[in-house]
DOMIDREN-246258 format. One record per residue: x, y, z of N, C-alpha, C in turn; residue in one letter. Coordinates in pm, whole numbers, plus 50000, padded with zeros to 5 digits. Atoms other than C-alpha are relative to their C-alpha. Layout:
R,X,Y,Z,X,Y,Z,X,Y,Z,A
...
END
This chain:
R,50004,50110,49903,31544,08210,19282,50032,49869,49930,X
R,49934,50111,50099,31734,07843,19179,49865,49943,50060,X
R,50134,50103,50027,31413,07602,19057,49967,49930,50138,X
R,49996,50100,49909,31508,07374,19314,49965,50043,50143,X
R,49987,49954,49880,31436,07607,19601,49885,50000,50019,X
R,50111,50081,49916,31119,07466,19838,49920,50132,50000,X
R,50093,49860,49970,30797,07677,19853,50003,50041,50140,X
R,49957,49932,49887,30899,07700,20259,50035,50104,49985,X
R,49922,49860,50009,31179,07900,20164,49914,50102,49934,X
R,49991,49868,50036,31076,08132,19917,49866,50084,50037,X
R,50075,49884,49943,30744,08232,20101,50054,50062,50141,X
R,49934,49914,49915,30963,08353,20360,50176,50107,49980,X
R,49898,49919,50036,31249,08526,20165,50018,50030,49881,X
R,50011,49997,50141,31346,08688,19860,50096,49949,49919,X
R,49966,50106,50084,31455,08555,19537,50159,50078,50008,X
R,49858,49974,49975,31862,08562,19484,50063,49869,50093,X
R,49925,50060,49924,32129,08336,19606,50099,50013,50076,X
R,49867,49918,49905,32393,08414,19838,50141,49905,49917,X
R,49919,50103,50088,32575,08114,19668,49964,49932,49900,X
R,50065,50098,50124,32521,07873,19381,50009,49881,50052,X
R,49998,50096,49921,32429,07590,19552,49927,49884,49822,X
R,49981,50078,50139,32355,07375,19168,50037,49900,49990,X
R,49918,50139,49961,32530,07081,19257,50032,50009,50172,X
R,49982,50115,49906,32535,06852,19550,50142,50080,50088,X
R,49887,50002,49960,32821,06969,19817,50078,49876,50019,X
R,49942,50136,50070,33082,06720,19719,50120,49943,50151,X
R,49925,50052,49888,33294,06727,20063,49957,50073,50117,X
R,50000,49858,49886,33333,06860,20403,50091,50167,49985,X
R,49956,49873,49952,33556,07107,20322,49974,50097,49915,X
R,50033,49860,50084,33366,07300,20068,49844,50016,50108,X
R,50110,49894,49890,33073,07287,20307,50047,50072,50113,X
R,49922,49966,49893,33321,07393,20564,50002,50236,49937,X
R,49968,49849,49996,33390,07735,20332,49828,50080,50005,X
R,50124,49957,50015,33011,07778,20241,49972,50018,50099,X
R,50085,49986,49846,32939,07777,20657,50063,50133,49989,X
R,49960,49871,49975,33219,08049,20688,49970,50084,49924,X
R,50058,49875,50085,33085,08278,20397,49878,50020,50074,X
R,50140,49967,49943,32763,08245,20554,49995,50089,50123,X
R,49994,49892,49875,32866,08340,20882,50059,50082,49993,X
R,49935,49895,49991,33076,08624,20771,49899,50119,49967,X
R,50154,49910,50072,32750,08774,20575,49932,50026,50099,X
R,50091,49985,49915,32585,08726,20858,50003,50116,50101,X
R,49959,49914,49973,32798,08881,21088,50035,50162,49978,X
R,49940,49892,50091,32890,09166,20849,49828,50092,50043,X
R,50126,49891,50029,32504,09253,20847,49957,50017,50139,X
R,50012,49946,49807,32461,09264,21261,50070,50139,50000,X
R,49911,49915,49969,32755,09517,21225,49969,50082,49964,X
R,50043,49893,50089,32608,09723,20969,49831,50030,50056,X
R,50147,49954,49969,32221,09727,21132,50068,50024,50142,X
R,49932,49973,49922,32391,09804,21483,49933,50143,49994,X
R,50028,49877,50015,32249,10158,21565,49946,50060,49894,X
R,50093,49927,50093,32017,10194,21243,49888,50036,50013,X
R,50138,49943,49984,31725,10364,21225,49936,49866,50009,X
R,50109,50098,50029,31452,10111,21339,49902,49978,49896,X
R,50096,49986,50107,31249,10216,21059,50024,49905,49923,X
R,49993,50140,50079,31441,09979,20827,49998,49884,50023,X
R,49978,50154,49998,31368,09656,20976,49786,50016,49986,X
R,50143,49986,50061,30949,09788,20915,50003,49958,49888,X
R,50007,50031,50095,31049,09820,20587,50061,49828,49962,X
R,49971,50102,50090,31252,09497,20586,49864,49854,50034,X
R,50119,50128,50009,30941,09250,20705,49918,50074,49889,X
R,50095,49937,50136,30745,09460,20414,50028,49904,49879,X
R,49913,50052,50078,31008,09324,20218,49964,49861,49968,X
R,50037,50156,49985,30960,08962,20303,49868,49933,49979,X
R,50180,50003,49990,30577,08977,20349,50004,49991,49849,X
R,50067,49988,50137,30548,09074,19997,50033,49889,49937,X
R,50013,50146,50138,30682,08700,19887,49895,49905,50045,X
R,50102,50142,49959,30405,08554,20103,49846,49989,49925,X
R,50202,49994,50054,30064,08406,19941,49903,50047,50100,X
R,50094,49950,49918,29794,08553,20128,49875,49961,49938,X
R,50107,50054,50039,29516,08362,19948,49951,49908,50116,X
R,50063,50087,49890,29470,08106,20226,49951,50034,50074,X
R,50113,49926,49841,29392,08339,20483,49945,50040,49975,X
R,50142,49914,50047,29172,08575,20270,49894,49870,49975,X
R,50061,50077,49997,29018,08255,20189,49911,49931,50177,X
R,49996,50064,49864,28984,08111,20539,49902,50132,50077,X
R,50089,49910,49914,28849,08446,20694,49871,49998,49955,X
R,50095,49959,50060,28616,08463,20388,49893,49893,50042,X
R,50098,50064,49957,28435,08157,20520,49963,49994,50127,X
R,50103,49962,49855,28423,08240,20878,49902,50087,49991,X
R,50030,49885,50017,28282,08542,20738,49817,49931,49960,X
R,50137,50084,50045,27984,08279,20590,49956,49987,50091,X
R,49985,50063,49893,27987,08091,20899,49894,50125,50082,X
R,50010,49927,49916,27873,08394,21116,49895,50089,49982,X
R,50098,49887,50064,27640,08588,20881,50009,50111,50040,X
R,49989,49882,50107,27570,08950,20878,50087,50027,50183,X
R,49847,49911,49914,27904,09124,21054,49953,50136,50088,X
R,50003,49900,49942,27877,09344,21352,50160,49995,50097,X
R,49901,49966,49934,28092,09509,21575,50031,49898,50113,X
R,49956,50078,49890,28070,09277,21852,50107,49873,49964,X
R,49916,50095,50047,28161,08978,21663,50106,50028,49922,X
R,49825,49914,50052,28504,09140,21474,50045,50001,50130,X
R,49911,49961,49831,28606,09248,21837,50004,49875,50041,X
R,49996,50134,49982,28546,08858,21884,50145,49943,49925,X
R,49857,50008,50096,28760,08770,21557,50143,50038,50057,X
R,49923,49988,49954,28988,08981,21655,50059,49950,50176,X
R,49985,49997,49864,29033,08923,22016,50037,49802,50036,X
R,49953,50183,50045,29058,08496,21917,50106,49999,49939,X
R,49892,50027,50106,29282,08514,21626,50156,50082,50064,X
R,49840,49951,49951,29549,08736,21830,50033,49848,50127,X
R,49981,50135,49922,29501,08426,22125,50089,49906,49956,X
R,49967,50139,50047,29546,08176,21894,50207,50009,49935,X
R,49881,49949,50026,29847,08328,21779,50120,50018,50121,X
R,49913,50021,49901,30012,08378,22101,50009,49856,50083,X
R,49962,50157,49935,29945,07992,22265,50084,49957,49874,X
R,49883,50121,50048,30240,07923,21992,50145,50071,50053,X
R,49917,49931,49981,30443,08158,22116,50130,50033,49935,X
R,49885,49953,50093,30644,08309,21862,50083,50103,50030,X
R,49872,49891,49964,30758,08580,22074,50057,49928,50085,X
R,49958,50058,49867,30896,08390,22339,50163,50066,50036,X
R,49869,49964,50054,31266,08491,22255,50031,50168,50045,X
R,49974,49868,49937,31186,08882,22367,50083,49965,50135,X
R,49935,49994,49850,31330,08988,22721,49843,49962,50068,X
R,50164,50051,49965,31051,08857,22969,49940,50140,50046,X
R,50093,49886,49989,30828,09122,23061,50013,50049,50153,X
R,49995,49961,49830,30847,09328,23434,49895,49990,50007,X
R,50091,49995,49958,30619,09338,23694,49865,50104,49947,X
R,50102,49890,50064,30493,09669,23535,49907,49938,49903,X
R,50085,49968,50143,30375,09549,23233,49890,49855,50007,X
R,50073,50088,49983,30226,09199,23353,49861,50095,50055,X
R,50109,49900,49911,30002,09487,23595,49908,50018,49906,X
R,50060,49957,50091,29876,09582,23257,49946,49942,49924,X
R,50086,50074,50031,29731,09294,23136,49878,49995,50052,X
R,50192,50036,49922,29349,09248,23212,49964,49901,49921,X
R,50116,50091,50086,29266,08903,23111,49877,49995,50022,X
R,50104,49993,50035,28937,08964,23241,49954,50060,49874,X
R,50046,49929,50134,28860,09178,22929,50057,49926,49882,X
R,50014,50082,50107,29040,08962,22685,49869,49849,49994,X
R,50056,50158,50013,28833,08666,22830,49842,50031,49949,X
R,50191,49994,50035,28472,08857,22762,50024,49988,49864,X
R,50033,49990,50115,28551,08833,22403,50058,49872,49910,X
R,49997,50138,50043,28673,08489,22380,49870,49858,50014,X
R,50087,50127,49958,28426,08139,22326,50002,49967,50160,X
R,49939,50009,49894,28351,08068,22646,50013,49832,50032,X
R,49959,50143,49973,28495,07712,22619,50153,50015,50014,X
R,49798,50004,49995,28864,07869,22590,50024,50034,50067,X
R,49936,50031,49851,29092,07773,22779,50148,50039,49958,X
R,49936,49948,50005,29364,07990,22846,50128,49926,50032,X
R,49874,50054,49945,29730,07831,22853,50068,50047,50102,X
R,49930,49923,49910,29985,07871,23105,50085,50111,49968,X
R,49910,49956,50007,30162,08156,23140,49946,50148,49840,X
R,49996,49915,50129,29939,08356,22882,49970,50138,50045,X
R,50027,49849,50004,29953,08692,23041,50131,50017,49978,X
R,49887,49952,50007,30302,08696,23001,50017,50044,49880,X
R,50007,49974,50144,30266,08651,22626,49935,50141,49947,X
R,50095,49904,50032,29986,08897,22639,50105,50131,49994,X
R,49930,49883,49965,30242,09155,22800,50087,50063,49940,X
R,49860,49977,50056,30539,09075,22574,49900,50057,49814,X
R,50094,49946,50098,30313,09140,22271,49926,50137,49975,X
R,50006,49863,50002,30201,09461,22390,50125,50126,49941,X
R,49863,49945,50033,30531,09595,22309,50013,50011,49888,X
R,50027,49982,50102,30443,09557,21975,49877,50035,49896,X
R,50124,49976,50118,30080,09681,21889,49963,50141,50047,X
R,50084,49892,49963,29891,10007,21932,49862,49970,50009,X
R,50129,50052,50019,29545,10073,21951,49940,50117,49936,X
R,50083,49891,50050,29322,10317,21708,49894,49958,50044,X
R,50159,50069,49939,28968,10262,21932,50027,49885,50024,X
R,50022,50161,50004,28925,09900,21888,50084,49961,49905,X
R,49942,50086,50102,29122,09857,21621,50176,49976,50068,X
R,49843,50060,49957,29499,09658,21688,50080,50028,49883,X
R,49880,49960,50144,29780,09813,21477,50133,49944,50041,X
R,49819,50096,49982,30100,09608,21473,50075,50142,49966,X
R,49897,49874,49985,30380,09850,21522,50105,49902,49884,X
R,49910,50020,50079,30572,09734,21162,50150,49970,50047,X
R,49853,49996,49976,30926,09858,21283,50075,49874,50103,X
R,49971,50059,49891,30934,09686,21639,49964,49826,49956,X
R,50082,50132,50017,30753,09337,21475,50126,49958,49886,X
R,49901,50006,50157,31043,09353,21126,50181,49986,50096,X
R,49857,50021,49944,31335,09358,21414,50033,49910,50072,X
R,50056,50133,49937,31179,09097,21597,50062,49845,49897,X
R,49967,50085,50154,31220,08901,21263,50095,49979,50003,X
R,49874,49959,50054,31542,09040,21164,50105,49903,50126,X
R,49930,50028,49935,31698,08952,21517,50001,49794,49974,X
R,50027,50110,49915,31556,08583,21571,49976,49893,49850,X
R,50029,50035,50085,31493,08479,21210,50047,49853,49958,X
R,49914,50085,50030,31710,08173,21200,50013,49893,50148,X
R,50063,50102,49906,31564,08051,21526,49865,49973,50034,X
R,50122,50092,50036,31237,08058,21433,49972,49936,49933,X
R,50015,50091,50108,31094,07792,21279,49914,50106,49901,X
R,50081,49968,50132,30914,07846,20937,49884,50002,50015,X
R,50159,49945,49936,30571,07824,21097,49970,50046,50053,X
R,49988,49876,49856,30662,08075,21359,50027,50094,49875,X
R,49997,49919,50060,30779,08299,21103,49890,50014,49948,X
R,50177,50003,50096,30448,08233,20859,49912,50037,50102,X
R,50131,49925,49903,30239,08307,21191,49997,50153,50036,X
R,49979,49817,49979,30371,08662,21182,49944,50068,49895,X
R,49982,49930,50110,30290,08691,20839,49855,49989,49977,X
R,50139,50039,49998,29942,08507,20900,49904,50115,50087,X
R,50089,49889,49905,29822,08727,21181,50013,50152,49955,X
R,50015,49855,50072,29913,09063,21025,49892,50006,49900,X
R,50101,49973,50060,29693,08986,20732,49865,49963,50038,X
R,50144,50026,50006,29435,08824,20880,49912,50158,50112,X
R,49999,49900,49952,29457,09155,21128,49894,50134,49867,X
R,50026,49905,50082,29428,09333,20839,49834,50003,49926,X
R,50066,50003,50052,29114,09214,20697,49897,50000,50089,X
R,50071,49985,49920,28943,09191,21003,49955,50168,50032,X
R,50041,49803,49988,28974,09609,21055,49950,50044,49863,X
R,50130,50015,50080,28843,09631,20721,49910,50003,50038,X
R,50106,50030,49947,28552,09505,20842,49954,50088,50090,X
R,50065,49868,49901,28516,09729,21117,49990,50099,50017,X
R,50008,49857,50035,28592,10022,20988,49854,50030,49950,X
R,50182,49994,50063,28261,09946,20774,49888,49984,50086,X
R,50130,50041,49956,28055,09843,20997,50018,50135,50147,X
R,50023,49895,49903,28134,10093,21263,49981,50168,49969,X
R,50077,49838,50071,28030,10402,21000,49890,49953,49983,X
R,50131,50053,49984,27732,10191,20981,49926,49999,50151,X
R,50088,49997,49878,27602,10193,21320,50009,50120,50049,X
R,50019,49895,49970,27529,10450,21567,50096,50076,50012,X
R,49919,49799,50015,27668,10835,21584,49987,50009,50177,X
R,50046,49870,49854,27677,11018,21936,49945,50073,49937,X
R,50051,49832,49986,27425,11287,21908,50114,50105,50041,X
R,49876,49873,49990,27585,11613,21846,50028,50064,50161,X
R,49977,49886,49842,27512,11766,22221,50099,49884,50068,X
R,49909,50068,49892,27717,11434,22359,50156,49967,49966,X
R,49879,50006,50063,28011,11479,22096,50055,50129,49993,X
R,49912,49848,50005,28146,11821,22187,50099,49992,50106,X
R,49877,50027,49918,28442,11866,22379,49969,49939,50163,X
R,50027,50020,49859,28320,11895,22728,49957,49851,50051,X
R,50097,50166,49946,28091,11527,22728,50103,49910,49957,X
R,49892,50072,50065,28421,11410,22544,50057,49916,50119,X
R,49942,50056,49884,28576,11401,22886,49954,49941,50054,X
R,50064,50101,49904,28339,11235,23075,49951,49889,49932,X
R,50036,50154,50097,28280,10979,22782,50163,49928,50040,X
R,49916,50069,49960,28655,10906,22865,50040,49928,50102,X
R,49965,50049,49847,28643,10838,23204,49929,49885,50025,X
R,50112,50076,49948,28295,10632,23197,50108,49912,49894,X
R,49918,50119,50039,28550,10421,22924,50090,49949,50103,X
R,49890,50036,49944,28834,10415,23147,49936,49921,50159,X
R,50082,50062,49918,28590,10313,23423,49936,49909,49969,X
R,50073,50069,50060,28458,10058,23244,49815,50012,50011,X
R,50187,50003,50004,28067,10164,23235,49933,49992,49857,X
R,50024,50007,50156,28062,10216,22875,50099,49958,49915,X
R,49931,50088,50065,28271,10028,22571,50031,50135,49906,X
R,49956,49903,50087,28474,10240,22321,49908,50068,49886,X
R,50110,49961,50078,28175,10285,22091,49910,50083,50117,X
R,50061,49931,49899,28025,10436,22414,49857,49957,50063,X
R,50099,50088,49877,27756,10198,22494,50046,49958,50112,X
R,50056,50057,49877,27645,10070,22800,50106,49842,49995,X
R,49915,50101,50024,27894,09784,22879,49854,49855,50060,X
R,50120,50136,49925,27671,09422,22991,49960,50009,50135,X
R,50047,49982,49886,27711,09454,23337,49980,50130,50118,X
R,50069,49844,49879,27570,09782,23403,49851,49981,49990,X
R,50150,49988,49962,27206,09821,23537,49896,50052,49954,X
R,50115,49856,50016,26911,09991,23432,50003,50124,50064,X
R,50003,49888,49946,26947,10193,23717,50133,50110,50039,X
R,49892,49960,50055,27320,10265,23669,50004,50102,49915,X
R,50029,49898,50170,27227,10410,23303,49905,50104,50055,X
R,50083,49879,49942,26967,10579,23470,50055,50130,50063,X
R,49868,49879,49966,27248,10788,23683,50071,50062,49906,X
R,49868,49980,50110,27483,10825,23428,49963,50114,49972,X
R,49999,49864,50037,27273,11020,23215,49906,50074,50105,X
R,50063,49873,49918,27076,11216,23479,50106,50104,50039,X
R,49846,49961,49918,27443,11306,23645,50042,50112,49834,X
R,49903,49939,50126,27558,11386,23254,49899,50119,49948,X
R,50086,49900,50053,27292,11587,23134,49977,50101,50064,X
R,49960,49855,49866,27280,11809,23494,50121,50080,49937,X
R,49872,49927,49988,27645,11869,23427,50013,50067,49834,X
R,49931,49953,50126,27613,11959,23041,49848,50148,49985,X
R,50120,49950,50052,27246,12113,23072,49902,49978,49918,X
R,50095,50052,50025,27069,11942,22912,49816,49963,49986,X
R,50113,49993,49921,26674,11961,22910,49877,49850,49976,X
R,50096,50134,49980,26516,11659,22718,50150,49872,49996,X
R,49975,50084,49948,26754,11406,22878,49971,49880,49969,X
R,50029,50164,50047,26595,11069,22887,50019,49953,49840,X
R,50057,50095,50147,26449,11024,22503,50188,50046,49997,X
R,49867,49974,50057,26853,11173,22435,50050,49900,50004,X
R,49913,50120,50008,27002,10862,22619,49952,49887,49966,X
R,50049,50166,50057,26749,10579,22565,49982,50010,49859,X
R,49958,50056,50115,26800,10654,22213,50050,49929,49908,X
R,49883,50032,50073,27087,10651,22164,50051,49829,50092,X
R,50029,50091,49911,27112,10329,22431,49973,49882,49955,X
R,50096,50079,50007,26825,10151,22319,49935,49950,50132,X
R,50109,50041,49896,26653,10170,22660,49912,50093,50008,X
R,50150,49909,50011,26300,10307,22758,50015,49997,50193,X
R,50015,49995,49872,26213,10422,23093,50053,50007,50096,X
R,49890,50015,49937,26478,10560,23215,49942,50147,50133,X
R,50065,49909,49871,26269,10844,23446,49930,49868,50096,X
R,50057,50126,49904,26078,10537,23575,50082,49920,50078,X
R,49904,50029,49906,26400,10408,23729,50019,50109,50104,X
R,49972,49881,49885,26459,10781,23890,49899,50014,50082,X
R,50134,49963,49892,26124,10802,24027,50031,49865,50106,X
R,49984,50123,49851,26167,10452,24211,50111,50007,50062,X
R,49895,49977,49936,26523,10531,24342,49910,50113,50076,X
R,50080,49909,49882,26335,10868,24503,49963,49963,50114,X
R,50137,50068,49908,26073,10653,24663,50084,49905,50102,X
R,49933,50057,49946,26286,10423,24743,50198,50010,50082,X
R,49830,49959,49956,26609,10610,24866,50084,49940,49964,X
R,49855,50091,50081,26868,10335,24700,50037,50045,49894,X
R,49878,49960,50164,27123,10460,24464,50063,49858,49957,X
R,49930,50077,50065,27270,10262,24241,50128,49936,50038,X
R,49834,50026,49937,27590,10037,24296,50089,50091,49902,X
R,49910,49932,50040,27922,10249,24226,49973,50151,49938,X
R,50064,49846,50046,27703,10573,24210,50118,50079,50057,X
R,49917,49930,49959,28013,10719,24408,50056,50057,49908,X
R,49938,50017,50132,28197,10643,24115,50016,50060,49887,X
R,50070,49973,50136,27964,10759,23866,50089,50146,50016,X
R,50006,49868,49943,27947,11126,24095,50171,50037,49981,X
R,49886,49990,50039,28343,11100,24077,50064,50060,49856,X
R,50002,49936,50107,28326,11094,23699,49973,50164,49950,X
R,50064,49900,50005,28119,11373,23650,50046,50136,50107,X
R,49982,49888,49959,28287,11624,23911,50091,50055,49960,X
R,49900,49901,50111,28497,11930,23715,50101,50024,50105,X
END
């Protein structure tokens, strides 16, 4: 890399010159040939990535990434990390669920195709908003971002995996119309991504297990549905706004259908609630089922 070249550049590209730029351009018409070499290189390499395996534009942000410092942000997380004291799952799913936000009100994808009706459908900012401060305030136009961004992450549980290939072509295509702090925010949010799942990988072998009778295939399914129904959260608790007497159904309904015989202590264990027959006895007495008991009974029928 020539001395003279700005720490901008070279944390966003690698070392090498395309030219010897060493001296001052002395007219227009040698910057005139230096534009056309440039744009012939340029061109030349559209022609040649044209129908390549997507794989190599994964590897080529790998490429690039590896000239960036990543001390600031390991630094920077390491004191939210003070800030917040001892790390659970809720707050990471926080972290995370902010730091991708903050990242999209700059909108660095903007430049994709805009997103169809389909995939706006598939946003739920209610659920991003339970895990944001609740002082933030959502910009305009941020489910669109949300939507166009999907297009580039997966999900293992809770954890957000940037899809490399699709995020390195993103780059590759637009690289020269993003600015340098749009680029660095691609390079910022991957690691700070990265250090955040860390974190939760640890802390979520640290907390609770399913009991073995509710981790076998059969309760598998109906743990998926009460997710996809929102009653319980991917860890398989009880989400906030379910009831005592909700949980109370759940497992009475789940434990009928698996056989089950000591029931209660099984779920307010694992839960952390007590007295979960003392809800069934007053529904009896009192004939009222629970709200969205339809729901529940839905889940639970084979």
């Amino acid at each position: 890399m020539n001395k003279t070249t700005t720490d901008e550049e070279s944390s966003c590209a690698p070392s090498g010159e395309l030219f010897s730029l060493d001296e001052k351009v002395s007219s227009g018409q040698e910057l005139a040939v230096i534009f056309n070499k440039m744009t012939r290189l340029l061109k030349e390499t559209r022609r040649k990535t044209k129908g390549a395996s997507i794989e190599i534009f994964g590897d080529f942000y790998h490429q690039l990434r590896s000239f960036h410092d990543d001390e600031a942000v390991t630094m920077a997380y390491e004191e939210w990390k003070m800030k917040v004291g001892k790390l659970t799952f809720e707050r990471l799913k926080e972290k995370q669920t902010l730091t991708v936000a903050e990242f999209l009100k700059k909108r660095v994808l903007r430049q994709s195709i805009p997103p169809t009706k389909r995939e706006l459908a598939q946003v739920r900012l209610e659920l991003v908003k339970e895990y944001l401060p609740c002082y933030y305030v959502l910009p305009d136009e941020f489910d669109v971002q949300c939507a166009i961004f999907r297009r580039f992450i997966s999900w293992d549980g809770d954890i957000l995996i940037i899809d490399y290939d699709s995020w390195g072509k993103y780059l590759f295509q637009f690289f020269f119309t993003l600015t340098y702090e749009e680029r660095l925010a691609l390079f910022v949010l991957d690691r700070t991504l990265q250090l955040i799942h860390q974190d939760l990988v640890k802390v979520m072998k640290e907390e609770k297990r399913l009991p073995d009778e509710l981790a076998l295939e059969k309760p598998m399914v109906y743990w998926k549905r009460l997710q996809e129904s929102r009653f319980v959260d991917n860890r398989f608790m009880l989400r906030a706004d379910i009831s005592r007497k909700q949980a109370m159904y759940i497992a009475d309904v789940f434990a009928d259908r698996l056989g089950l015989k000591a029931k209660w202590k099984l779920f307010e264990d694992f839960w952390g609630i007590k007295n979960l027959a003392q809800e069934k006895w007053e529904m009896q007495q009192t004939g009222v089922l629970p709200p969205r008991y339809q729901e529940i009974d839905r889940i639970f029928s084979d």
